[in-house]
Backbone of each chain as ProteinMPNN parsed JSONL, in Angstrom:
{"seq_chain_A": "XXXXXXXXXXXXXXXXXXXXXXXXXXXXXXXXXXXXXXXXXXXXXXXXXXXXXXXXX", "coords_chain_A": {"N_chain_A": [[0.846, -1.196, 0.0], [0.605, 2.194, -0.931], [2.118, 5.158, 0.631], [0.218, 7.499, 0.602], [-2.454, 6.505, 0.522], [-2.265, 5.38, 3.341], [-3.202, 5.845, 6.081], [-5.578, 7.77, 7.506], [-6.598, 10.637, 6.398], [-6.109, 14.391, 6.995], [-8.189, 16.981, 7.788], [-8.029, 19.662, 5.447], [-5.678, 18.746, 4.184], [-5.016, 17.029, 0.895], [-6.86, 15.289, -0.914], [-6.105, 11.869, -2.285], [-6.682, 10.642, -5.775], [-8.979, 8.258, -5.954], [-10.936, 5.418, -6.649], [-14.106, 3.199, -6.598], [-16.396, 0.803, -6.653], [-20.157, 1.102, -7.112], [-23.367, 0.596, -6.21], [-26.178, 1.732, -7.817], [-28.788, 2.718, -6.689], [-30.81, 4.62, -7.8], [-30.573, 3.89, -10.982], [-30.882, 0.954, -10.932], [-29.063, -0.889, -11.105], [-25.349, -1.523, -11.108], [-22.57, 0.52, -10.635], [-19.578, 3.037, -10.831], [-17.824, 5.201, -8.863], [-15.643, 7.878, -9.104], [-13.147, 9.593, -7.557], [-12.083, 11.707, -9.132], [-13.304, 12.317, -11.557], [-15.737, 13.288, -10.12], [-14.19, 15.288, -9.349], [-13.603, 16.602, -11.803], [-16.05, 17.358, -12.426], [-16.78, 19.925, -10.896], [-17.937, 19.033, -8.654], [-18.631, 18.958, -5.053], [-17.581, 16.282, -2.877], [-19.262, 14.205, -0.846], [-18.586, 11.989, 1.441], [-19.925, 8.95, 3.453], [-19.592, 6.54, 5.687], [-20.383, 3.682, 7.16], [-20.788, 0.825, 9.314], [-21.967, -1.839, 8.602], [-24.399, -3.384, 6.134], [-27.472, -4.121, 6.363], [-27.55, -3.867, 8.836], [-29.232, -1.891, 11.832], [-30.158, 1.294, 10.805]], "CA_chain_A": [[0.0, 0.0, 0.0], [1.374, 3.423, -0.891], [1.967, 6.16, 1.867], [-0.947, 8.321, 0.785], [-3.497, 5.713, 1.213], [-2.178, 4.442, 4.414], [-3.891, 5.9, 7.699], [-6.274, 8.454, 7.988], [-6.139, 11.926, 6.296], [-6.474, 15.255, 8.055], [-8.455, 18.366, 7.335], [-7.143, 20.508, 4.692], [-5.149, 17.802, 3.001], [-5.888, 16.713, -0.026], [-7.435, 13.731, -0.743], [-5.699, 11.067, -3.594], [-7.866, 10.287, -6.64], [-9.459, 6.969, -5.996], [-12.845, 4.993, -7.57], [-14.609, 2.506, -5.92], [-17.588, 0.402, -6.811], [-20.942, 1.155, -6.281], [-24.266, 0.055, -6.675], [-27.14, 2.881, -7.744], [-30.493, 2.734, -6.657], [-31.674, 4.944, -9.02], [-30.74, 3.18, -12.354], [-31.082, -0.145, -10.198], [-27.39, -1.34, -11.694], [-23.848, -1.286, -10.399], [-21.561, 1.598, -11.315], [-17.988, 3.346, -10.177], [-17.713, 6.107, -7.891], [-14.285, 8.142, -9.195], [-13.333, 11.519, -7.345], [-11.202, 12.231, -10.224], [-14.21, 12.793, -12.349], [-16.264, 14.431, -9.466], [-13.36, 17.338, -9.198], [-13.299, 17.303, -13.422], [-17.313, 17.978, -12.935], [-16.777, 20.22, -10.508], [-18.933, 19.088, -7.555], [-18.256, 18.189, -4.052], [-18.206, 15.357, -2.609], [-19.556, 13.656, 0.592], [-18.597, 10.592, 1.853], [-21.099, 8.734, 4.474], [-19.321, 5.713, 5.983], [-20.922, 2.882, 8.036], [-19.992, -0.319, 9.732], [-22.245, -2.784, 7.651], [-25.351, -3.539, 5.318], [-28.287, -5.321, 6.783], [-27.707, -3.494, 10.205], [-29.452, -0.91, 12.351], [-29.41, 2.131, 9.937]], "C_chain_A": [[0.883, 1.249, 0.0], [0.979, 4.299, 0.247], [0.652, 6.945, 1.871], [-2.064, 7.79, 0.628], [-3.339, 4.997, 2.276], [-3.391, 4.744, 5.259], [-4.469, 7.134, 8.27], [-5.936, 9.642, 7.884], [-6.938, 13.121, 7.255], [-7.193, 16.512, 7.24], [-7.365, 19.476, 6.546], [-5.646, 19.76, 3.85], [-5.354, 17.365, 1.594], [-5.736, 15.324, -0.434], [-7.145, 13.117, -2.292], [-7.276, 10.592, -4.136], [-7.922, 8.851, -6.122], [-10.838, 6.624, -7.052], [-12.851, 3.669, -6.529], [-15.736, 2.058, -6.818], [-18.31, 0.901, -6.467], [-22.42, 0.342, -6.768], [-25.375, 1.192, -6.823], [-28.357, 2.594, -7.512], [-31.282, 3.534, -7.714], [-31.446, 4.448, -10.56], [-30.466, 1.758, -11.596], [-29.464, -0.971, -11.184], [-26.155, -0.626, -11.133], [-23.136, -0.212, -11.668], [-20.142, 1.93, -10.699], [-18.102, 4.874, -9.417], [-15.911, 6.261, -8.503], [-14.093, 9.721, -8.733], [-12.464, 11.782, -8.257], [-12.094, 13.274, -11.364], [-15.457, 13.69, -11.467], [-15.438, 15.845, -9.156], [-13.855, 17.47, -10.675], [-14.909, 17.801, -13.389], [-17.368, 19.08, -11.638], [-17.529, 20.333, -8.948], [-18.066, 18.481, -6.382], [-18.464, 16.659, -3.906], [-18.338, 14.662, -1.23], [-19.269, 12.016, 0.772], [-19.183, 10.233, 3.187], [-20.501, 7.866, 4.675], [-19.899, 5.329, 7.097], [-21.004, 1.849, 8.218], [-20.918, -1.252, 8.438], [-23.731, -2.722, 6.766], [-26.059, -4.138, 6.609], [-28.05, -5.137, 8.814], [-28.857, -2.379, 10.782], [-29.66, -0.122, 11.339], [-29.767, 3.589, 10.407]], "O_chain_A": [[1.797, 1.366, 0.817], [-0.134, 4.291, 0.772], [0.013, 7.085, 2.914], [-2.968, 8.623, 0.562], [-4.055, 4.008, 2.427], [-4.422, 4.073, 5.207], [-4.037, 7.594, 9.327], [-5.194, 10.142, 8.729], [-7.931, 12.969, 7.966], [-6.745, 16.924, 6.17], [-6.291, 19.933, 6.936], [-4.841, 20.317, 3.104], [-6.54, 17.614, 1.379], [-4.818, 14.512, -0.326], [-7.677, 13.583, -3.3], [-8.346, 10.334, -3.583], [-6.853, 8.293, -5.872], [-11.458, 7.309, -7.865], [-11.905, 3.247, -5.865], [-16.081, 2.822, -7.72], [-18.022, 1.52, -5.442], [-22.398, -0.473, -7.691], [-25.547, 1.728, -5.728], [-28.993, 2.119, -8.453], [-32.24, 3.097, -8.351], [-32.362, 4.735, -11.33], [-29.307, 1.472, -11.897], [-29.736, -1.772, -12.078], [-26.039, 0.554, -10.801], [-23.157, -0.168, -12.898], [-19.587, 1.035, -10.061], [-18.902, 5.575, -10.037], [-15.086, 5.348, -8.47], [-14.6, 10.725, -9.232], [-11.736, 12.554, -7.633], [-11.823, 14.38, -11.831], [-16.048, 14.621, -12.014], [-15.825, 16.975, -8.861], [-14.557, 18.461, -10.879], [-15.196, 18.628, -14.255], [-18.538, 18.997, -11.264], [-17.662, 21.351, -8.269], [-17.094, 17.743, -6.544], [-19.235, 15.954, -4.556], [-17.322, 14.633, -0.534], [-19.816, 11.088, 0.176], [-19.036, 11.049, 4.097], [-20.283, 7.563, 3.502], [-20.073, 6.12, 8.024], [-21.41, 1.323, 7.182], [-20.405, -1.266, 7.319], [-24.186, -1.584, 6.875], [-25.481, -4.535, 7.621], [-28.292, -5.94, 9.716], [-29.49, -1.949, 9.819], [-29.305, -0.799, 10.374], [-29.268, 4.561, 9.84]]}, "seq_chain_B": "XXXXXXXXXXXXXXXXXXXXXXXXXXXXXXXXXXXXXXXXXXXXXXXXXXXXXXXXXXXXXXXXXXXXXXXXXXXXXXXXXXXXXXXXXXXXXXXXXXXXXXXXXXXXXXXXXXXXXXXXXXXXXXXXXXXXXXXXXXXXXXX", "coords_chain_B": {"N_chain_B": [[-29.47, 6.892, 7.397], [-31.817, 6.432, 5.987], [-32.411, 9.12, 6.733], [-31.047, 9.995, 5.561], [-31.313, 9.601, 3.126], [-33.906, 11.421, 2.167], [-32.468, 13.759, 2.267], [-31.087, 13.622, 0.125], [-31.536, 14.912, -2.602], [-31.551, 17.544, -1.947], [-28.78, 18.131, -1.626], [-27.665, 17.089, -3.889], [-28.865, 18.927, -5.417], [-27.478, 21.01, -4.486], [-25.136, 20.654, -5.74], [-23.647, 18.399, -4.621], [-21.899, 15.311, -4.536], [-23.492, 12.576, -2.973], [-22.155, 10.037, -1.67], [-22.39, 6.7, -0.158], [-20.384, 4.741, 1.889], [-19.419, 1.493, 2.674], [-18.42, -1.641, 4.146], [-18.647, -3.404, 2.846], [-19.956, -5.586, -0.219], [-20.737, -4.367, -3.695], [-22.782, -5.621, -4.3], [-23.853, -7.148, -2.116], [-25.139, -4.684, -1.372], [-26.792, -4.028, -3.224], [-28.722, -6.071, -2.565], [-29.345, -5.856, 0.069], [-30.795, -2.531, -0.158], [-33.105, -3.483, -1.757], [-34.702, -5.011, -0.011], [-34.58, -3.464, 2.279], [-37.178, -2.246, 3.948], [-36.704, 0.597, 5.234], [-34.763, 1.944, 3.227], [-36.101, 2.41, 1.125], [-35.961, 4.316, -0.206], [-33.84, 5.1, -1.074], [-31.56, 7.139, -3.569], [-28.598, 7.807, -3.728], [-25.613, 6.64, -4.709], [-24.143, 3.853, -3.704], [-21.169, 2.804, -2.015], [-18.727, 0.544, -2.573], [-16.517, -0.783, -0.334], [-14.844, -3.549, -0.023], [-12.372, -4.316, 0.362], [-11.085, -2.791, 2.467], [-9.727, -0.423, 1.61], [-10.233, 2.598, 1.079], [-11.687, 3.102, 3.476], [-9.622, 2.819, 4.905], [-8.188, 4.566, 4.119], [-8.876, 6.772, 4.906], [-9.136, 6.977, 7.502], [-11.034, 5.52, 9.136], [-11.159, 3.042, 9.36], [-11.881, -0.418, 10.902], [-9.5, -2.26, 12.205], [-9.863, -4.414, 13.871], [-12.844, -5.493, 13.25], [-13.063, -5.57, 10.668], [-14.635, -3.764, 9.959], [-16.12, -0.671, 8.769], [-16.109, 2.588, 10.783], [-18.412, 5.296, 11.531], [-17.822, 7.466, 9.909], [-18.216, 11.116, 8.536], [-17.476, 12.722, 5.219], [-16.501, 15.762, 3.7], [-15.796, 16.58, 0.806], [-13.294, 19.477, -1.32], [-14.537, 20.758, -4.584], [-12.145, 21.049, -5.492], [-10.47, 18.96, -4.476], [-9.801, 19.059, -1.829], [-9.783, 17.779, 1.509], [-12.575, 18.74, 4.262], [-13.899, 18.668, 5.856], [-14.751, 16.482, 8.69], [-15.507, 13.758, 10.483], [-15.963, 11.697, 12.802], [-17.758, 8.888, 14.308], [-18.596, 6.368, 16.812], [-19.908, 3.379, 16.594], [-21.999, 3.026, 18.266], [-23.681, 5.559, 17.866], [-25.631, 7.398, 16.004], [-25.622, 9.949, 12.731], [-26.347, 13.309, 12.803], [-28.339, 14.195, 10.133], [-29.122, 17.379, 9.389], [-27.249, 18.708, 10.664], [-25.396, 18.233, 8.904], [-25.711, 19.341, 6.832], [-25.886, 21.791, 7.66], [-23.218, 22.196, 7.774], [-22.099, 21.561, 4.96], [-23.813, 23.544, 3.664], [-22.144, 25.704, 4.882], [-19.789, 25.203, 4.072], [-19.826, 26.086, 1.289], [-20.703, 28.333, 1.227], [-18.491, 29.265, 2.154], [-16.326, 28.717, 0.339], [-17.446, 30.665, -1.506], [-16.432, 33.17, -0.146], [-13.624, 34.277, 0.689], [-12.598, 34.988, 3.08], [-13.984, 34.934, 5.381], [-15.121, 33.634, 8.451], [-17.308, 31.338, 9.646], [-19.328, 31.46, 12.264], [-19.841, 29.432, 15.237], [-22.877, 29.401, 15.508], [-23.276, 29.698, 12.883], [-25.981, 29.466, 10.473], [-27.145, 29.634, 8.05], [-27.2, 31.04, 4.883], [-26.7, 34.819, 5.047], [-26.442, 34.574, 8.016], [-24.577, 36.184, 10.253], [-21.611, 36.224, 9.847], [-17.785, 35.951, 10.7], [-15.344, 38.488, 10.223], [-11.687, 37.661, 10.368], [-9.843, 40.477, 11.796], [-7.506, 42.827, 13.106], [-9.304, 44.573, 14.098], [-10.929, 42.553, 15.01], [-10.298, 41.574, 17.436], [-10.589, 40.834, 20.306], [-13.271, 41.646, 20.638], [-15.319, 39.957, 19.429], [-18.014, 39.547, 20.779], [-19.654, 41.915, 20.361], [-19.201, 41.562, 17.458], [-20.988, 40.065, 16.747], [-23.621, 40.357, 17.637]], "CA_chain_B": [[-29.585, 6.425, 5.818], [-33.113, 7.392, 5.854], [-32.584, 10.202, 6.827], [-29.828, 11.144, 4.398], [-32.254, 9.962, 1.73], [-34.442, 12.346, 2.55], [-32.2, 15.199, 1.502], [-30.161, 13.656, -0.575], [-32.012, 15.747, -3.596], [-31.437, 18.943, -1.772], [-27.543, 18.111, -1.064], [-27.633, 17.322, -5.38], [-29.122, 20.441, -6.482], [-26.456, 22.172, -4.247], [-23.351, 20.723, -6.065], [-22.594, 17.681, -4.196], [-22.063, 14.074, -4.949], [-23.298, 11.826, -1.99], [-21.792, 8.361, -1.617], [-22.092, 6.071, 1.076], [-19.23, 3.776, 2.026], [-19.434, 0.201, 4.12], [-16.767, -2.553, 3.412], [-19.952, -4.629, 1.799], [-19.493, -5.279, -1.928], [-22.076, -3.824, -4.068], [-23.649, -6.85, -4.559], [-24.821, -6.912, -0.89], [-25.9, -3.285, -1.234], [-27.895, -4.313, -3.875], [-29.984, -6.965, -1.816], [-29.892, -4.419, 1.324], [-31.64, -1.438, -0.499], [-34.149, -3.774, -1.986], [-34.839, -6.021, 1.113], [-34.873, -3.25, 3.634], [-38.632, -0.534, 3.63], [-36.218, 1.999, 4.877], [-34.374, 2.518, 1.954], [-36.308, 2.299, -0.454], [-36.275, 5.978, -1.295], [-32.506, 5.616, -1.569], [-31.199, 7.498, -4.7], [-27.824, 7.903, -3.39], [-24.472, 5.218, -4.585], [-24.17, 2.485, -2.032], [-20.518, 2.363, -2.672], [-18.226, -0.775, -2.383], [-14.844, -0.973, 0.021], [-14.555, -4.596, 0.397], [-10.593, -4.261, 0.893], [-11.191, -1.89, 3.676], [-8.837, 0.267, 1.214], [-10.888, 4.233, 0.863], [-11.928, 3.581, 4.92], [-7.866, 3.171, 5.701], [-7.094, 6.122, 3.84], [-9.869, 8.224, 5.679], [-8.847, 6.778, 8.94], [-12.173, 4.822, 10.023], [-11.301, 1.164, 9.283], [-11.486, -0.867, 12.341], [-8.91, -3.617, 11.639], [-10.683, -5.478, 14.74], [-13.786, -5.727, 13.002], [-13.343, -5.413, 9.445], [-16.005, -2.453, 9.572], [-16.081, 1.227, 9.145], [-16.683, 3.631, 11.796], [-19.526, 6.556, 11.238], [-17.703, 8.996, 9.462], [-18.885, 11.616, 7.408], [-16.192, 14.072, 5.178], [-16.669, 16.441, 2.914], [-14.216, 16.67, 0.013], [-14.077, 20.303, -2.054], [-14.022, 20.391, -5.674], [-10.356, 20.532, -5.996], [-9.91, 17.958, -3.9], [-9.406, 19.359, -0.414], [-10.855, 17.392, 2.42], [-12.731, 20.489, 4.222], [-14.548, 18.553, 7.322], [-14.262, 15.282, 8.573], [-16.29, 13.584, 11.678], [-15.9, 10.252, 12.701], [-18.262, 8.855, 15.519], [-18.357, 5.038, 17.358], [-20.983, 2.329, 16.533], [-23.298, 3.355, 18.735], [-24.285, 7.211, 17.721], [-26.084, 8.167, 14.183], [-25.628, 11.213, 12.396], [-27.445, 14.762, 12.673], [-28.255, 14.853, 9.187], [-29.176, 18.559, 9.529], [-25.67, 19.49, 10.949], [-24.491, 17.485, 7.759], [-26.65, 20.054, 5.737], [-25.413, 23.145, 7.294], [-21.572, 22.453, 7.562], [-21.771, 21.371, 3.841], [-23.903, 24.899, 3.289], [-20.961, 27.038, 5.631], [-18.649, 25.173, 3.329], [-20.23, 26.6, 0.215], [-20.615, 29.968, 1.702], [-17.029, 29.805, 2.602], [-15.53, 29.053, -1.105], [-17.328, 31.894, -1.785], [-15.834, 34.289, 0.845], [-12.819, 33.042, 1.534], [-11.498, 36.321, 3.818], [-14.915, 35.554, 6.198], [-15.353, 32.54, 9.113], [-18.673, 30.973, 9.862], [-19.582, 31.073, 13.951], [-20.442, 28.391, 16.237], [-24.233, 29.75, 15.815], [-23.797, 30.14, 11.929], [-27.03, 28.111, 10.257], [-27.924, 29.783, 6.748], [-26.571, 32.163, 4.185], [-27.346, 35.814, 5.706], [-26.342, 35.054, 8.776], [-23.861, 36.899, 10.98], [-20.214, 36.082, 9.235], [-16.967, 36.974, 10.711], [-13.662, 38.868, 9.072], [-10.449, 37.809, 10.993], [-8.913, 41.233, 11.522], [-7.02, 43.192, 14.118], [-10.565, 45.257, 14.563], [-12.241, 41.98, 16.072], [-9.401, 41.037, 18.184], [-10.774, 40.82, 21.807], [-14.507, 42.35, 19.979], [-16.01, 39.313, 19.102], [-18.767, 39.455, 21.343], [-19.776, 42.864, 19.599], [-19.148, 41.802, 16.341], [-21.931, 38.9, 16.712], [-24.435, 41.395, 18.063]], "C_chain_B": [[-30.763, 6.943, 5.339], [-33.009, 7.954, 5.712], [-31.695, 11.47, 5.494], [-30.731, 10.988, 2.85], [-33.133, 11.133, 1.495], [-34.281, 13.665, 2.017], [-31.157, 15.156, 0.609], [-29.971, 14.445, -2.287], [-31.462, 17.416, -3.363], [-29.748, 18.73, -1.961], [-26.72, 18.141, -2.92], [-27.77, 18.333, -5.648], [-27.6, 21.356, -5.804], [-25.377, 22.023, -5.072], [-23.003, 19.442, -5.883], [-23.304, 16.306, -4.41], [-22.273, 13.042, -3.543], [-23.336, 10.607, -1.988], [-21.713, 7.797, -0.202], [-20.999, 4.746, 0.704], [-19.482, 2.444, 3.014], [-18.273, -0.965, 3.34], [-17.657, -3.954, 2.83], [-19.431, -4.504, 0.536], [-20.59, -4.861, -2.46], [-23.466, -4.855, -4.63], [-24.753, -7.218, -3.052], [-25.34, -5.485, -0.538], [-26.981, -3.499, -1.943], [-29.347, -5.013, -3.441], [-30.46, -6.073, -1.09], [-31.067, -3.901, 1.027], [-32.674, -1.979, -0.824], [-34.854, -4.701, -0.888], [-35.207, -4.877, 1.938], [-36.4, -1.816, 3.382], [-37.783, 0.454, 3.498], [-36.075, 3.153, 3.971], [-34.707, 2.207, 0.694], [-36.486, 3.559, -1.369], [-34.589, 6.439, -1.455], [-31.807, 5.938, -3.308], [-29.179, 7.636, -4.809], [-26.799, 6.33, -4.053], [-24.324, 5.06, -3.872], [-22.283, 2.098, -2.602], [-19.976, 1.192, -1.41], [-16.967, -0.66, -1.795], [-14.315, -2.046, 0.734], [-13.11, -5.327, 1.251], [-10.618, -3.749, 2.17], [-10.197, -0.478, 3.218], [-8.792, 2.094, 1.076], [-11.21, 4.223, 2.536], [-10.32, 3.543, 5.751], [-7.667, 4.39, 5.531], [-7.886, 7.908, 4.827], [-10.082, 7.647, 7.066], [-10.187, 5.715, 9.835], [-12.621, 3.305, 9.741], [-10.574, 0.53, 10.622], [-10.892, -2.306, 12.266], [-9.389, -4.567, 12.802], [-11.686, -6.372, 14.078], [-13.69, -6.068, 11.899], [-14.311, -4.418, 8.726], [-15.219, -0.979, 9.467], [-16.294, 1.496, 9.61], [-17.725, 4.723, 10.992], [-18.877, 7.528, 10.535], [-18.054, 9.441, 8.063], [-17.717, 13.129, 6.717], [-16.496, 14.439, 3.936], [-15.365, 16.836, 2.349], [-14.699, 17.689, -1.032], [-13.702, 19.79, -3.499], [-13.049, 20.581, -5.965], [-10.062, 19.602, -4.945], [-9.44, 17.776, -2.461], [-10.351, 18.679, 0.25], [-11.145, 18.319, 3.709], [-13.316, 19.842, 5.595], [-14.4, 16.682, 7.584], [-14.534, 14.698, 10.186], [-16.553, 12.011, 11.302], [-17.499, 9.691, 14.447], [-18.266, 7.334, 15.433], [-19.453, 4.715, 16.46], [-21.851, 2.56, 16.566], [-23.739, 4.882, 18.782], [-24.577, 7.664, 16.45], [-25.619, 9.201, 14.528], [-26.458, 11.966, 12.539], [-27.577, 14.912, 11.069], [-28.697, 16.689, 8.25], [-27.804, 18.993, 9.569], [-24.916, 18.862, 9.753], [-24.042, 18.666, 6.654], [-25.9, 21.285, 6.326], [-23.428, 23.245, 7.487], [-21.2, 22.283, 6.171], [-22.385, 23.167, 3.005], [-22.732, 26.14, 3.891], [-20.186, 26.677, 4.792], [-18.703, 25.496, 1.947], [-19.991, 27.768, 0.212], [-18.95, 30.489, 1.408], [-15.971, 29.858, 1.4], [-15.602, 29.809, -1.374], [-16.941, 33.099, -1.346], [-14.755, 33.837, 1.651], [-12.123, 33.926, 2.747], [-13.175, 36.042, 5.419], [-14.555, 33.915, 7.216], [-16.993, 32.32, 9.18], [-18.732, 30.976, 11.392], [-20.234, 29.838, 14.192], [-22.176, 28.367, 15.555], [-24.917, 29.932, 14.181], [-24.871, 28.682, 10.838], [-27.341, 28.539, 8.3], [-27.048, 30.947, 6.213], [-27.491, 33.292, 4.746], [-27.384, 35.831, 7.07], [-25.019, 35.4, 9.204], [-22.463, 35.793, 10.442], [-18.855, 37.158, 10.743], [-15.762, 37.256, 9.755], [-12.738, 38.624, 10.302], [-9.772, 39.131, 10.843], [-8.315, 42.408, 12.765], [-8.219, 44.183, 14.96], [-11.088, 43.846, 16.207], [-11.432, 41.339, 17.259], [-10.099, 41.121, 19.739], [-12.048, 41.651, 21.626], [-15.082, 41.048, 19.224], [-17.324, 39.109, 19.555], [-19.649, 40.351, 20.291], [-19.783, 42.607, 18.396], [-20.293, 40.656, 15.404], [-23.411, 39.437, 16.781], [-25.228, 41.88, 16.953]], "O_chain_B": [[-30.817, 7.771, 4.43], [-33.266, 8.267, 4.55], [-31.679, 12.594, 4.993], [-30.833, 11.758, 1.895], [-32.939, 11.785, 0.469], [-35.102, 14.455, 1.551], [-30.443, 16.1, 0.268], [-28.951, 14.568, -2.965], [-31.104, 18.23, -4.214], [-29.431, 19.565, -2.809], [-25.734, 18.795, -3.259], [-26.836, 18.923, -6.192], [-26.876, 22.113, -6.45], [-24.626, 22.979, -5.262], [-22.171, 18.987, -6.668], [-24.504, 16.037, -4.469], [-21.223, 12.695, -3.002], [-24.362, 9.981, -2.254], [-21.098, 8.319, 0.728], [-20.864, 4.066, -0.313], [-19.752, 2.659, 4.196], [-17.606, -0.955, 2.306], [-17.312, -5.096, 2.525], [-18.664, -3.62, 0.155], [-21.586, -4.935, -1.741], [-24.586, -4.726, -5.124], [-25.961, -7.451, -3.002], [-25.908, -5.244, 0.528], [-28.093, -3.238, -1.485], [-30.51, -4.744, -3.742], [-31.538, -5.497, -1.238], [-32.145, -4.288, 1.48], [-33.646, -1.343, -0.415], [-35.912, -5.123, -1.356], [-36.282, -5.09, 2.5], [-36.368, -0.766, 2.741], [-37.67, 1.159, 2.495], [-36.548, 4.276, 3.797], [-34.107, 1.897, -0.335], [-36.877, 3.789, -2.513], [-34.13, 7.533, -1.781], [-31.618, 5.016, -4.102], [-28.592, 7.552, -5.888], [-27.205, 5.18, -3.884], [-24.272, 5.916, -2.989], [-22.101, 1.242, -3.468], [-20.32, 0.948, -0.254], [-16.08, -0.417, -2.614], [-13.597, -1.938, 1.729], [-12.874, -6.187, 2.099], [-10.069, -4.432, 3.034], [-9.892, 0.381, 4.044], [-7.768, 2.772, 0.996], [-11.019, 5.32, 3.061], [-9.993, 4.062, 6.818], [-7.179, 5.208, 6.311], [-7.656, 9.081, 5.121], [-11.125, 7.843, 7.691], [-10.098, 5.325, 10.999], [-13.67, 2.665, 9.806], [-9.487, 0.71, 11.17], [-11.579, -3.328, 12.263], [-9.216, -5.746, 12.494], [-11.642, -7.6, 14.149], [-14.282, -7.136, 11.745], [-14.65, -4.271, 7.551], [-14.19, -0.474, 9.915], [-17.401, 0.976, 9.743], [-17.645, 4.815, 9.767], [-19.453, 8.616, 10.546], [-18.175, 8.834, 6.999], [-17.311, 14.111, 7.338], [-16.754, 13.599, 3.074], [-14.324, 17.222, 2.882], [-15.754, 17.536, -1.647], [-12.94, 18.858, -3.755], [-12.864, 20.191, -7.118], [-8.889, 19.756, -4.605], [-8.895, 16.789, -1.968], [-11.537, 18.738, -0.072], [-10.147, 18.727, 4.303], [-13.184, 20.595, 6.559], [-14.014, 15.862, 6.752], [-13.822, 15.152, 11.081], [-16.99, 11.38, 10.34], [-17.855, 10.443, 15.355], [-18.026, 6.813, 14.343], [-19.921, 5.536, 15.672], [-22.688, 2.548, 15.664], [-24.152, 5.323, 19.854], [-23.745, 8.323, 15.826], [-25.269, 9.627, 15.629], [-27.593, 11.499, 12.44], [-26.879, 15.819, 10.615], [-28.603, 17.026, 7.069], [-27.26, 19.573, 8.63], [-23.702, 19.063, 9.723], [-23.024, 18.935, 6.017], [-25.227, 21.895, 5.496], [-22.676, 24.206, 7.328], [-20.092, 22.729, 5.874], [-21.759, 23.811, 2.163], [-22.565, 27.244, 3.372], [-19.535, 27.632, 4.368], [-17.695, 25.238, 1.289], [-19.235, 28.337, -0.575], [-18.419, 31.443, 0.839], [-15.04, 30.66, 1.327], [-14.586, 30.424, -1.697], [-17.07, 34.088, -2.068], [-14.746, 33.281, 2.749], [-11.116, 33.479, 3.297], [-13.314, 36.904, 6.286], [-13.779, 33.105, 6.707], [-17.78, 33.165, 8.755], [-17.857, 30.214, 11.804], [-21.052, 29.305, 13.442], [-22.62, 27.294, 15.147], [-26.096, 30.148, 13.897], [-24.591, 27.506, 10.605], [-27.704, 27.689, 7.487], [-26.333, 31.659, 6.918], [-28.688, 33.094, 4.953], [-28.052, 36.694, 7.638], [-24.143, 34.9, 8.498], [-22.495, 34.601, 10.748], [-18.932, 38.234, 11.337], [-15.323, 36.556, 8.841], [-12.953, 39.333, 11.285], [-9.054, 39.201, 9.845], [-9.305, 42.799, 13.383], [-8.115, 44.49, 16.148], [-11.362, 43.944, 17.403], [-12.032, 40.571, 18.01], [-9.567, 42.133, 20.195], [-12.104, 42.536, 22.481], [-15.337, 41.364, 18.062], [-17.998, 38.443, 18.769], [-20.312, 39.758, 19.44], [-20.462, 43.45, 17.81], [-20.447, 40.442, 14.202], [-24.288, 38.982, 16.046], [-26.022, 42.806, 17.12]]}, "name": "protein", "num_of_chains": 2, "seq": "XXXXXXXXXXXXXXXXXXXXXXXXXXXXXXXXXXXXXXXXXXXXXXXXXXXXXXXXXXXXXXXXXXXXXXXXXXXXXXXXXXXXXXXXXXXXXXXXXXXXXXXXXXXXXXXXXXXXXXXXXXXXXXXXXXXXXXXXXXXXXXXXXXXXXXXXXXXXXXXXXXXXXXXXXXXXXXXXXXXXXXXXXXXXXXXXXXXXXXXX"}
């Protein structure tokens, strides 16, 4: 694993391009999540993290 | 989750892209959303960090568990991460306070010489300027 995805960035850092999977509810089909292409469209972005599926919510 | 569905339309029109993160693959998001009433008004990506590899880099992978912790971080459009709130297991989110630290952080691109207060909730209200005026006059300058 490279240094700037190790362990927990800090305010006012800036955050490495990544993508991720996702799955969309609104076109009921899997897609990619890339902040590369959310800076090139200029929007923020929020990330919501939470321990698992099929829990509490 | 609900609740973030809820405004996850308003949080769109402003600008911003909201993704949720769990170390599920999107294949069990998929069942989830359709299995659970809750969310069924979720419009929002259910994204996928099966590795635990996007919750390392944003500090809230619990190598005990294999889970993510609660956090919620706002990243601007160049790429700066601008807020960043982690909480345990056991404590949901305010998705209100989601709504106005992501609106102070709108405000604030656009004024970048002003702060937001403790008390600040909506565009139009009470801003400050860092400047040798409000130095030991903050009380006064809230007023």
């Amino acid at each position: 694993m490279s240094e700037e995805i190790c362990c927990g960035l800090k305010v006012g850092q800036k955050v490495p391009d990544f993508e991720m999977d996702t799955f969309e509810p609104s076109k009921g089909d899997f897609g990619k999540f890339s902040l590369k292409k959310a800076k090139k469209a200029g929007k923020w972005t929020i990330l919501f993290f939470y321990p698992a599926d099929f829990t509490f919510v | 989750m609900a609740a973030l569905a809820e405004q996850y339309d308003r949080f769109k029109k402003m600008g911003a892209e909201v993704v949720t993160v769990s170390t599920d693959t999107q294949f069990v998001h998929l069942a989830w959303q359709r299995d659970e009433k809750l969310l069924e008004k979720v419009k929002y990506p259910m994204g996928a960090d099966p590795t635990g590899r996007i919750s390392r880099m944003f500090g809230v992978y619990d190598e005990q568990t294999g889970l993510a912790l609660r956090g919620t971080f706002i990243i601007s459009p160049d790429g700066t991460l601008l807020n960043s709130e982690v909480n345990y297991y056991n404590l949901g989110r305010n998705i209100d306070e989601l709504m106005r630290k992501f609106k102070a952080n709108l405000y604030l691109s656009k004024h970048s010489d002003e702060g937001c207060p403790a008390k600040w909730k909506d565009e139009g209200d009470k801003t400050l300027k860092p400047s040798a005026d409000l130095v030991g006059k903050v009380y006064e300058a809230l007023q």
